[in-house]
Each structure stands twice: as structure tokens, then as C-alpha cells.
C-alpha positions as CSV (number, residue, x, y, z in Angstrom):
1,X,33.6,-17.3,96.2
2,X,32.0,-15.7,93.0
3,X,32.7,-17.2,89.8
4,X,32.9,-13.7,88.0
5,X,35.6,-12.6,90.7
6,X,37.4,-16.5,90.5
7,X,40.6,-16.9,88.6
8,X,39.6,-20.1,87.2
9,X,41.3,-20.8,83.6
10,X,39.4,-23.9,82.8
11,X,39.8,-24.6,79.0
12,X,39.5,-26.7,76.0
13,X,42.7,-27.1,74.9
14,X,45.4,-29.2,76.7
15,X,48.5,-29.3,74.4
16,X,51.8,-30.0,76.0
17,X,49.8,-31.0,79.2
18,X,51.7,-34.4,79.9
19,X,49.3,-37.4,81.0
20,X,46.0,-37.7,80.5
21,X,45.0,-37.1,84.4
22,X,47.1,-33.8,83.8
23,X,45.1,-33.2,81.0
24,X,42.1,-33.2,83.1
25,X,43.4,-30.9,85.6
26,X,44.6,-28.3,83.0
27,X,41.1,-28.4,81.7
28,X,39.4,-27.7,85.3
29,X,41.7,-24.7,85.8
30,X,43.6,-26.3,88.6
31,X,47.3,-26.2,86.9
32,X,49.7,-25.2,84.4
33,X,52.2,-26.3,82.8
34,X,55.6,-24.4,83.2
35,X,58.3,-26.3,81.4
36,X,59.4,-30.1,82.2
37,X,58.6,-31.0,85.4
38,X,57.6,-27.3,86.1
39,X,54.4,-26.9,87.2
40,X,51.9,-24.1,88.3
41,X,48.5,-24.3,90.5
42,X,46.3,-21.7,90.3
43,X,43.7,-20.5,93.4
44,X,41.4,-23.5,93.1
45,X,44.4,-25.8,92.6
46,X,45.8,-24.1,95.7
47,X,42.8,-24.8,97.7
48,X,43.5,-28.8,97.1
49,X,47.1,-28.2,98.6
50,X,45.9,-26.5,101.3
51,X,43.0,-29.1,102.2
52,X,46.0,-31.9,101.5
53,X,48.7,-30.1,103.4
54,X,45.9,-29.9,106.5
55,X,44.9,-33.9,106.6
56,X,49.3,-34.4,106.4
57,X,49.8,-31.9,109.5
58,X,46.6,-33.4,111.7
59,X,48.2,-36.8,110.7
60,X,51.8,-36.3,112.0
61,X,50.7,-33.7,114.9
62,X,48.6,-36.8,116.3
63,X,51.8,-38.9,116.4
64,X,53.7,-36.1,118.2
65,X,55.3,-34.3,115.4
66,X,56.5,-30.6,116.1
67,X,56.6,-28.9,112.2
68,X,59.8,-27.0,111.7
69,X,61.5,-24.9,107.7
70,X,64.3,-25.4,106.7
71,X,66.1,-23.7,103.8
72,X,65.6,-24.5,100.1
73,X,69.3,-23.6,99.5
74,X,71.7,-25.1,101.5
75,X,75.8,-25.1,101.3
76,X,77.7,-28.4,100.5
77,X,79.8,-29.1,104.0
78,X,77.1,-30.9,105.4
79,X,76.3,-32.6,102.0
80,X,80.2,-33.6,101.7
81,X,79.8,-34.9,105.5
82,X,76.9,-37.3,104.5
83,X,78.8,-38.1,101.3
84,X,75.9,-37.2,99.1
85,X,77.1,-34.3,97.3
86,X,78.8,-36.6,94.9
87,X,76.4,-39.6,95.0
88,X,72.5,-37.9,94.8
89,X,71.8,-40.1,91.6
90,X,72.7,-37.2,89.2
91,X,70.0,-35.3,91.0
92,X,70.9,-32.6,93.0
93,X,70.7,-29.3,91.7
94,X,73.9,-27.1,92.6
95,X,74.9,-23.2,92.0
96,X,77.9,-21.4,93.1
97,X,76.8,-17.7,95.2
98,X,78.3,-14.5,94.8
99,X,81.4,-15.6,97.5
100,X,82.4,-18.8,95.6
101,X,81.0,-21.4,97.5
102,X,79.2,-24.1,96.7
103,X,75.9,-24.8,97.6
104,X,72.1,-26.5,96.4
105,X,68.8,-26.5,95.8
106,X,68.2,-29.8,98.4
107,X,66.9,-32.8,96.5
108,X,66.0,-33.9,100.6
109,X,66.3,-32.7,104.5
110,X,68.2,-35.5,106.2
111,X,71.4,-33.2,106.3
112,X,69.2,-30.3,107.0
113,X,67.5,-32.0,110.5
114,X,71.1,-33.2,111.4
115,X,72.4,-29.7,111.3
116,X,68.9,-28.6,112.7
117,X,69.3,-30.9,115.8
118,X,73.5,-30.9,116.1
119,X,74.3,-29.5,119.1
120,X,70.8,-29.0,121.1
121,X,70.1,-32.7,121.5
122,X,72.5,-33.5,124.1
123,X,71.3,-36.5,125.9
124,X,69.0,-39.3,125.8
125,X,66.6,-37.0,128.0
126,X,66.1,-34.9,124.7
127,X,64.7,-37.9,122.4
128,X,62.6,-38.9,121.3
129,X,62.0,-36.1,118.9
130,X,60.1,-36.0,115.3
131,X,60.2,-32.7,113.6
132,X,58.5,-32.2,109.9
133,X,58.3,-30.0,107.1
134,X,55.8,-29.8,104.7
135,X,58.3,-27.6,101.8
136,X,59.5,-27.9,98.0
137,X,62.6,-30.1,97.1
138,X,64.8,-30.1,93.9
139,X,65.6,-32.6,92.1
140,X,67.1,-33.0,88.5
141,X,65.1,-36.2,88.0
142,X,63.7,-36.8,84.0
143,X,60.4,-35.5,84.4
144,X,57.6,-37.5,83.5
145,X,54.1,-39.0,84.5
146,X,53.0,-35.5,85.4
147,X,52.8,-34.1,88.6
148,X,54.3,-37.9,90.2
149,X,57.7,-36.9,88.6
150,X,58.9,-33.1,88.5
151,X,61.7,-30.9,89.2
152,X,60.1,-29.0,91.8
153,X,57.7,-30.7,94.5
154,X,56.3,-30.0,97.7
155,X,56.7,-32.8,99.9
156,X,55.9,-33.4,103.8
157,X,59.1,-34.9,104.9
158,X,59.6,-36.3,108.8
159,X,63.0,-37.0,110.6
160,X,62.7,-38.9,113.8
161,X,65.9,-39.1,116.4
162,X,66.0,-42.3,118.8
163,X,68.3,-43.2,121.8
164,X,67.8,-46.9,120.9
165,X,66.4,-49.3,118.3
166,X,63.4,-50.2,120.1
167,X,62.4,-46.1,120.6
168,X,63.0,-46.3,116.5
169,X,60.8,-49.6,116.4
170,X,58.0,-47.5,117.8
171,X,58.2,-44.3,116.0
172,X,58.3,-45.8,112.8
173,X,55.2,-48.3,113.8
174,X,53.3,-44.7,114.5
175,X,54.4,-42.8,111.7
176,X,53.4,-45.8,109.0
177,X,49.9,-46.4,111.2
178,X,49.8,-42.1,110.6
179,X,50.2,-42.8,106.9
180,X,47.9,-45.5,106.8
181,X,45.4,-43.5,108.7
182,X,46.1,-40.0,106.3
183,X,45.9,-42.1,102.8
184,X,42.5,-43.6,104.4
185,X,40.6,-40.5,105.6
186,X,41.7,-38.7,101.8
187,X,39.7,-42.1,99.8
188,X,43.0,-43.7,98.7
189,X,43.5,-46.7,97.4
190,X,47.0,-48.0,98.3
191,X,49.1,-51.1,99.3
192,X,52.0,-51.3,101.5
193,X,55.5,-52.6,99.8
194,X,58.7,-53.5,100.9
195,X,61.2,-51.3,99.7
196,X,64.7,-50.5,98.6
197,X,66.3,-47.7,101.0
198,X,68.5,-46.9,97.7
199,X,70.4,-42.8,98.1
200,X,68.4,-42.5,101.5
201,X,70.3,-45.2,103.0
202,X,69.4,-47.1,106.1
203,X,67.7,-50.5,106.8
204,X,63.8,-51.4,106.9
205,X,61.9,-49.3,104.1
206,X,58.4,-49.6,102.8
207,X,56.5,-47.9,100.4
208,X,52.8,-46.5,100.3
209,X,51.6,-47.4,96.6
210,X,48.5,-46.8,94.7
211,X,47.3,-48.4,91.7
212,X,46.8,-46.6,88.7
213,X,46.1,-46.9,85.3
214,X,49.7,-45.4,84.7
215,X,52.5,-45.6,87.1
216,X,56.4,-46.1,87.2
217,X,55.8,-49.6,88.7
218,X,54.1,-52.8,88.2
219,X,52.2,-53.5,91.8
220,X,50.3,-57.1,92.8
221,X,48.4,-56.2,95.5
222,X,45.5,-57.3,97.5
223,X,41.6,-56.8,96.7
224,X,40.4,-56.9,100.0
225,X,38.9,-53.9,101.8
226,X,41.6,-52.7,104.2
227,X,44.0,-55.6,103.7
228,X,47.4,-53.7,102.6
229,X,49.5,-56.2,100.6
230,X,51.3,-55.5,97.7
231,X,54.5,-56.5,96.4
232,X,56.0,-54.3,93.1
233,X,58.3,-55.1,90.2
234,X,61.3,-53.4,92.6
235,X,61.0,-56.6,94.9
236,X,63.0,-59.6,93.9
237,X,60.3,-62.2,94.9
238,X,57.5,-60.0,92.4
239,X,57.3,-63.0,90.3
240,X,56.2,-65.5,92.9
241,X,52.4,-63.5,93.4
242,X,49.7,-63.7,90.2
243,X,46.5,-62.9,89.9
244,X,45.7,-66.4,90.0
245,X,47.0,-66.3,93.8
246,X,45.5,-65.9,97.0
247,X,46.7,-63.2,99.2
248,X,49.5,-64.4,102.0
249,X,47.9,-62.4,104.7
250,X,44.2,-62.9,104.2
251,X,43.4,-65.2,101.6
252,X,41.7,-63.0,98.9
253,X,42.7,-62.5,95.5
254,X,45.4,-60.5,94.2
255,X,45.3,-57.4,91.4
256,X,48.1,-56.4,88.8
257,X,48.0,-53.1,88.2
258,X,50.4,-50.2,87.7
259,X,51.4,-48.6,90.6
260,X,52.3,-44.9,92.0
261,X,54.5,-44.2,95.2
262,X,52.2,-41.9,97.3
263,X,55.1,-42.4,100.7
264,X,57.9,-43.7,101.7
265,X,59.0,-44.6,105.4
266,X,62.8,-45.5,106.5
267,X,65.1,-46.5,109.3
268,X,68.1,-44.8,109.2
269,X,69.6,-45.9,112.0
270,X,73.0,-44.1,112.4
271,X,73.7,-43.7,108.6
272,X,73.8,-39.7,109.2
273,X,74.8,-39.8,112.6
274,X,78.2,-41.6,112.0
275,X,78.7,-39.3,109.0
276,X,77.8,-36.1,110.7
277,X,78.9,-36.5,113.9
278,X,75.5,-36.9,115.5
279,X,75.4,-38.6,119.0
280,X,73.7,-37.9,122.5
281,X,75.0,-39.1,126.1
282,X,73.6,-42.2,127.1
283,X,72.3,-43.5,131.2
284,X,76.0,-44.3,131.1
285,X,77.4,-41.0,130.6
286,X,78.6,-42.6,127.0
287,X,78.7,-40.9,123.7
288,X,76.4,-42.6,121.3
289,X,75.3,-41.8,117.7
290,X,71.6,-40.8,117.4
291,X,69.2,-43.5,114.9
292,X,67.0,-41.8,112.6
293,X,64.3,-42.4,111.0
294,X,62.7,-40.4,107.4
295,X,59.4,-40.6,106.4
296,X,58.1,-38.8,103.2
297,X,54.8,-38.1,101.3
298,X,54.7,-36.4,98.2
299,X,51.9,-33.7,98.1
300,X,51.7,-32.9,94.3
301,X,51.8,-36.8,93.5
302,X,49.2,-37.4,96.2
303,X,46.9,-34.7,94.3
304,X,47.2,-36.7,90.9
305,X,46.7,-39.9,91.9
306,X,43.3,-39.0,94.0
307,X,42.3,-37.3,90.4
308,X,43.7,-40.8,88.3
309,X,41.8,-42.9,90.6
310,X,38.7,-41.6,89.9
311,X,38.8,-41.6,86.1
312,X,39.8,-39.7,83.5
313,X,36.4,-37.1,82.4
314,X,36.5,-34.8,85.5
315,X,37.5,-34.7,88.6
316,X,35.8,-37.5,91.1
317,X,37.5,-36.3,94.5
318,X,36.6,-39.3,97.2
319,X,34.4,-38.0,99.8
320,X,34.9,-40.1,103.0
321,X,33.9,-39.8,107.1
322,X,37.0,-37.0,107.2
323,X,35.7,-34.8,104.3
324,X,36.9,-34.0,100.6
325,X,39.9,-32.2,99.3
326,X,37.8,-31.1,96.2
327,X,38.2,-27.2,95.6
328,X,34.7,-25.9,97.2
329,X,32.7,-28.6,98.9
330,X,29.4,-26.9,97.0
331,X,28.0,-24.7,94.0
332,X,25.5,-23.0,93.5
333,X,24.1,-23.0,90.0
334,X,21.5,-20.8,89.4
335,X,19.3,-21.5,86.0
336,X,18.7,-17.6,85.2
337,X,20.4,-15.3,87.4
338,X,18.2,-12.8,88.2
339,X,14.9,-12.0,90.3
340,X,14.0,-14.2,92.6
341,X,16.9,-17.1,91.3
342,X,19.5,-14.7,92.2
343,X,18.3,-13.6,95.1
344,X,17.9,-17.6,96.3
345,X,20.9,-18.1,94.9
346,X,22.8,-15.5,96.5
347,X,21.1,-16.0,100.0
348,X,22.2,-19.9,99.7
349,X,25.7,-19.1,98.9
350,X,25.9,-17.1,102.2
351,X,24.2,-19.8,104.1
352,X,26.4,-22.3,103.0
353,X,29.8,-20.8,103.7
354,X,31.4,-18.4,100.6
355,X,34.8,-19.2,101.6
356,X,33.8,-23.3,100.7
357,X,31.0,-22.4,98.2
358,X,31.6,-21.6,94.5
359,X,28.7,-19.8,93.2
360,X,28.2,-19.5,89.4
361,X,27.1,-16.0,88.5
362,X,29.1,-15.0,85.8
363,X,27.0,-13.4,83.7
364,X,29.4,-14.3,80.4
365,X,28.5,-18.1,81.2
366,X,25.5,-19.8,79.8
367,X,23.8,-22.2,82.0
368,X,25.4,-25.6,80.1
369,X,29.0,-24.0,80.9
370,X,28.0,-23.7,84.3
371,X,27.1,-27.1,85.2
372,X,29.7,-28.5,82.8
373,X,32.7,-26.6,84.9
374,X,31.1,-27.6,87.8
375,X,31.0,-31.4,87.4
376,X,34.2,-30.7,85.7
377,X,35.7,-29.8,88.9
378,X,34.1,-32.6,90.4
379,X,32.4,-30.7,93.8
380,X,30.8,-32.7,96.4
381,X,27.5,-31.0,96.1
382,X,25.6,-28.8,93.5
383,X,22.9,-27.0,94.4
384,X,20.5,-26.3,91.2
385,X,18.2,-22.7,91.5
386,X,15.7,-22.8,88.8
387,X,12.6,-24.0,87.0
388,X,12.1,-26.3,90.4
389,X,12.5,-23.2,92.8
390,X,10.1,-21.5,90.4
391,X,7.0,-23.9,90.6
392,X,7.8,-25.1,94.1
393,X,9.7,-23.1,96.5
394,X,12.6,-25.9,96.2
395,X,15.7,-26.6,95.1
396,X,17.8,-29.6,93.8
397,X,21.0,-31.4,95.8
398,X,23.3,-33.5,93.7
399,X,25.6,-34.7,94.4
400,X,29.2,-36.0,92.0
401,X,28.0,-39.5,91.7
402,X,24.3,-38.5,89.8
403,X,21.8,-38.8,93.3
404,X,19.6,-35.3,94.2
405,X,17.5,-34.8,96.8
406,X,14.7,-32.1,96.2
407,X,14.5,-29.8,99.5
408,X,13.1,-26.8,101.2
409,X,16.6,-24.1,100.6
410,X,16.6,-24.0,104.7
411,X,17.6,-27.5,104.5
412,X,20.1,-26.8,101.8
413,X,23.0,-26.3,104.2
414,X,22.7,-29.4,106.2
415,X,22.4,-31.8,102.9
416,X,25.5,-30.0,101.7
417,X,27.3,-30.6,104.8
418,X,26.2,-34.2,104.9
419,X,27.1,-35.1,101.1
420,X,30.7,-33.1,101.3
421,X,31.2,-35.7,104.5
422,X,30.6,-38.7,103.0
423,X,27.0,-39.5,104.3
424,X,23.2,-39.5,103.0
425,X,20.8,-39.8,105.8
């Protein structure tokens, strides 16, 4: 992409912008804000969903997933079945259509998937079965802490159906290793919390939570490198663990820090089925009611809280074996567009992949605004065409974290493709 062709509204000014990571994010050009808990992403913010939304659907295709849509708006008989019209927490956004009846904006898809499934699953034969979604949800929440609380979210939501608890057991095990695996690969730091299953319903819940500078919750979790203990202020036994204390599992110390949900995993079990009406035929020839399990990730919340972990200035997206979710993997920053600086520049921009490469050649931008919107936007690598092309034939490699590398431009491609994965040498 050309940065004279790129809608990229990068700016100064961030009034009304919420926290300070949205802050940030207004300034790099990736979002707006529309009105509380209302917000907009623009192409490069759009490029960070759609690198997001492609970890989320590896991770849950890998565990068997089959990705379905259901609709936004969805009428209340179902909702009445389940007994949540009434009892969303004050949530749930409803309307009335044109013929009178009632219907909403879902605030969640457990209804949806029952109605989805009702009828076709007939028999244990049919299970198990985990469908997913990766769609917006509604919910009339108080917005605040950004993009971690709004009214509109897009969110990769899972529904598994079970003949029997220990087919649950096992699902569930997969879908939390998935998560594990998914918040990993993206750079996350996160612990894993017990939970309360609260409107969702059901038994065993856990919780995926980050810490962060500022969250909803206060998390204790463990320091060690892939140890995933944490306990948050939620849990009735949060004040037994300090920072004075040793981790229960492994023995290192704990952290206090705030804390953001990033997932959510439940078992069900038959709270929807007995409700709805859901059941299959067992071995038996018996009538039984299905167990379910949910599983949820919020995508706009996961996008903050890479950006929070990494500070505050600009974006740092975490670069890791799987890749990088930052907007363009590369740019090209030429110092002087024109003669044989442009015509480097251009040739490495084509070498390097357009679609992923964001080259600066906006004639209305001096050479401090380039580099300053490209470290704002926090790209894996920056390729630098200028004095050092001009006395040596070579250019300049950095990379986010301050470390170049000085090479021959036919190299340039496979330095880029070795910083945006995570490696050096």
C-alpha cells in the first residue's frame, strides 16, 4: 500500500478518546470514536481484525470447529424459552418491527445455536458438534475502559453439543488448550481464573485474563514463563494469595496487577437444553437433553490489550514464532523520494509484498513525519532508503525494538520476513 493512496487519519489530538491505550490508537489512525461504547476502525485498524480474526479461526478449526452466522436481530420466543429476555442484567437491547413483535439486538448466541441445532441433531450419532461465529453482539452495558467495554463488539463465540459429560470434559479441555495456544502465538500475557458462570449459566467457568495497567479487576497471578495461575478479586479466596506468596502450582512468585478478560470458557451442561427443549436419542433409544458448552473471546478487547501491554507511546505489537498482527509487517521509508531513492524504494516495496508493505511516499509528508507515523504504528520492520543507499548501495533494517541491520536491498525481503516472525539469525 501507498501512503498517499492510504486512508490513514493519524493525528494529534485525542479529545473524547476514552483511556489512554485508546488514545494511542486514535493517534495511529487505527479507530474512532462514535459515541459511548461506539466505536469505528478504519483500513489499517481493519487489517489488525482481520490478522486477529485469522489466528481465532486457525485456533478453533484445529479443535474441529465448523464456523457458522447467525443473525444480529433475533425475535424474543426463544429468549422467553431460555428465560433471558427478562433477566440479561439490563443488557439486552430490544425493538419492536413493523408487525408488532418483539425482538433484539442479541447481547449472546446460546439461544441462537439451540435454534440453529433444534431439530437436525437427532441422535447421539450427530454429536459431538462445535459450531462458531466470529460476529458483533449488543449489549447495553456502561461503556468504559475503551474498546474492553462497548455497546457493539465483535466477538468469536463457540457452542459445543455433547451426548455425555465426559464428551463435554473433552471438548472443553481442547477448546481452553485452543485458547491457551491462540493468546500464546498473538504475544499475550495472560493467566487462567476460575470464574463465575453468572447470566450464562452452567457449571465450571474459567476466565482468560491479562494484566494491565488498567482493567475492571484486580488479578494475582503467577510470574513464571508459561505457568497460568491467577486468581482475581471475583474469587472468594483472592485474599489468601500476596505478592509475598509463592505460586501453588510451581512455586514462583506471584504479581498484583489489574486485570482484563481476553475469554471466557463454560459448561452448560443442559441449562438451554431443559429450557428449549433440546435433546437427542441416546444407545437406548431414550430422549435425553443435549450438554453444552460456550466459549467466548472478545476481538476488539483482545486488540487493546495487545496495544496496553506494550506501553503507552506507540504501538509495540508482539512479534512471536506465529507472526504479528501489526497493520503492515514492513515500511519503506525513503529519505528523499526521488531518483534513485524512489526508484529503490519503489522496487523494494514490490519485492516485499504491497499488500503487507506500507510505503511512505507521500509527497505532503516530511521525512520526521514519516518515521514518526511509522514507529507510531509500531511495524515489525522499517526499511530506511537514503544517505546509506547513496554512499553504499545499502539499506537499513530496524526493527520496533531499536536493532538494524545494514544489507545489500536483495536481502531486504528475507530480513523483513525474519523480523515480522519473531527471529534474528
Amino acid at each position: 500500500m501507498r501512503r498517499s493512496d492510504l486512508f490513514l487519519p493519524a493525528t494529534r489530538e485525542t479529545r473524547g478518546a476514552g483511556t489512554e491505550t485508546t488514545k494511542l490508537l486514535v493517534r495511529a489512525g487505527l479507530v474512532r470514536a462514535f459515541g459511548s461504547g461506539l466505536w469505528g476502525y478504519t483500513p489499517a485498524g481493519v487489517r489488525v481484525r482481520r490478522k486477529l480474526i485469522r489466528r481465532l479461526r486457525a485456533g478453533m478449526d484445529a479443535v474441529g470447529g465448523q464456523r457458522v452466522r447467525l443473525p444480529g436481530l433475533q425475535p424474543r420466543r426463544r429468549w422467553d424459552e431460555s428465560g433471558r429476555w427478562a433477566n440479561f442484567e439490563g443488557e439486552m437491547f430490544t425493538l419492536e418491527n413493523r408487525d408488532g413483535k418483539d425482538i433484539c439486538l442479541a447481547p449472546s448466541h446460546e439461544e441462537g445455536m439451540v435454534h440453529l441445532v433444534d431439530g437436525r441433531i437427532r441422535s447421539y450419532d450427530d454429536l459431538p458438534l462445535l459450531l462458531y461465529q466470529i460476529e458483533s453482539k449488543f449489549r447495553d452495558d456502561h461503556a468504559r475502559n475503551g474498546l474492553v467495554r462497548c455497546k457493539e463488539f465483535t466477538m468469536k463465540d463457540a457452542y459445543s453439543f455433547h451426548a455425555d459429560e465426559d464428551c463435554l470434559d473433552r471438548t472443553y479441555g481442547e477448546v481452553r488448550a485452543a485458547y491457551e495456544r491462540i493468546f500464546a502465538d498473538l504475544g499475550l500475557s495472560f493467566a487462567i481464573v476460575e470464574a463465575d458462570a453468572g447470566v450464562m449459566g452452567g457449571s465450571n467457568s474459567e476466565e482468560f485474563v491479562a494484566p494491565v495497567e488498567n482493567g475492571s479487576n484486580r488479578l494475582v497471578y503467577c510470574t513464571a514463563n508459561g505457568c497460568r495461575f491467577g486468581v482475581t478479586d471475583e474469587h472468594a479466596d483472592f485474599d489468601r494469595y500476596t505478592v509475598a506468596d509463592s505460586c501453588p502450582e510451581c512455586g514462583t512468585l506471584l504479581a498484583e496487577s489489574a486485570g482484563t478478560e481476553l475469554g471466557h470458557v463454560f459448561q452448560l451442561g443442559t441449562r438451554y437444553s431443559d429450557a428449549m427443549g433440546l435433546t437427542i436419542d441416546d444407545r437406548a433409544g431414550r430422549e435425553l437433553p443435549v450438554l453444552m458448552g460456550s466459549y467466548g473471546i472478545g476481538v476488539d478487547r483482545l486488540l487493546q490489550t495487545l496495544v496496553q501491554q506494550g506501553g503507552i507511546d506507540r504501538c509495540r505489537w508482539p512479534v512471536t514464532d506465529w507472526g504479528c498482527v501489526a497493520p503492515y509487517r514492513a515500511a519503506v521509508v525513503p529519505v528523499g523520494y526521488e531518483g534513485e531513492v524512489r526508484e529503490e524504494a519503489d522496487r523494494l516495496h514490490k519485492r516485499c509484498g504491497p499488500e503487507d508493505t506500507l510505503l511512505f511516499d507521500d509527497p505532503e509528508q516530511s521525512v520526521g513525519e514519516r518515521f514518526a507515523e511509522s514507529e507510531l504504528l509500531g511495524l515489525p520492520a522499517t526499511i530506511v532508503v537514503g544517505n546509506q543507499y547513496r554512499e553504499t548501495g545499502l539499506v537499513d533494517v530496524e526493527t520496533q525494538d531499536g536493532r538494524t541491520e545494514t544489507v545489500d536491498p536483495e536481502a531486504v525481503p528475507e530480513v523483513v520476513e525474519r523480523f515480522a516472525a519473531g527471529t534474528t539469525g
